[in-house]
C-alpha positions, 0 to 999 in steps of 0.5 A: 261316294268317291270320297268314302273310296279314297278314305276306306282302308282296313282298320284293324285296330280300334278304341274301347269304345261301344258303337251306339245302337242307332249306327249299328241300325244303319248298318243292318239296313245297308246289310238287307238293301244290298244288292243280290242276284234276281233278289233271292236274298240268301244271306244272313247276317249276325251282329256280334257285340259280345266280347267272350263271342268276338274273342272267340271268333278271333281265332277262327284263322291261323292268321288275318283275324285276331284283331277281330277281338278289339273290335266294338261290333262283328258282323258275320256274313253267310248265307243257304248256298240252297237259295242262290247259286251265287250266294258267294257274290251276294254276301260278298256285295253285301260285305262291301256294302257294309264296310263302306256304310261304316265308313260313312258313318265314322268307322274303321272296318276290315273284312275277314274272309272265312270260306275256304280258309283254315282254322286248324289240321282238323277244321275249316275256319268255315267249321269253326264260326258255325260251331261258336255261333250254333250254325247250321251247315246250310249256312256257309259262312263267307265272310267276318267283317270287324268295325270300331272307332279307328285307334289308327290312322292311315292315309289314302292311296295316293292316286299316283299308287293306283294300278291303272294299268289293270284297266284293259280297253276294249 
């Protein structure tokens, strides 16, 4: 696990190239066994694959979410705010969990925070991904996260970089 740690790092642009149907598979399991608060499980989870969708999703942000559209597979993370109280954890766990599960499978990843950010003067990023995919407002949108084959190359941090410092003895 350590290994797929140090390798991980936001992939933001990507091969033309489809990821087969079997590692999406892996992906949407990872989705549903991660881990949530007394396992109510509020989220949801959309797997996009169709380019006219990401391209739109793409600009869901002023900025931080345009390579979205170079992407093979978006999956976007939400869930009813009405079933847990902490749904904003869970479909964060949730997120990470995918991003590592791509990772192991041979794919670049970088996560797209949706809630609380802006799409324009007059609308949320939250508003506007409902609104492309039909949502309904009891499902908050958290998170975009893009996968593909990695069209880049970046090295990991090296350990010397790492803020051991933010580590507070108790």
């Amino acid at each position: 696990m350590l290994d797929i740690l140090i390798k991980r790092r936001s992939v933001r642009k990507y091969k033309a190239k489809a990821i087969e149907p079997e590692l999406i598979e892996h992906l949407k399991e990872a989705a549903v066994r991660s881990p949530t608060s007394r396992n109510f499980r509020p989220w949801r989870f959309l797997f996009i694959t169709d380019k006219d969708k990401l391209e739109a999703l793409s600009r869901a942000k002023t900025s931080g979410s345009s390579f979205l559209k170079g992407a093979s597979l978006g999956v976007v993370v939400c869930a009813d705010e009405h079933e847990s109280d902490v749904w904003i954890e869970d479909c964060s766990i949730a997120s990470i969990i995918l991003q590592l599960t791509g990772q192991s499978l041979g794919l670049g990843s970088c996560w797209i925070q949706i809630r609380k950010r802006v799409h324009s003067d007059a609308q949320t990023a939250e508003e506007y991904v409902q609104g492309v995919l039909g949502l309904p407002v009891n499902l908050r949108v958290e998170s975009i996260t893009a996968f593909g084959y990695p069209d880049e190359e970046k090295p990991p941090i090296p350990k010397t970089e790492l803020e051991y410092n933010k580590i507070i003895s108790a």
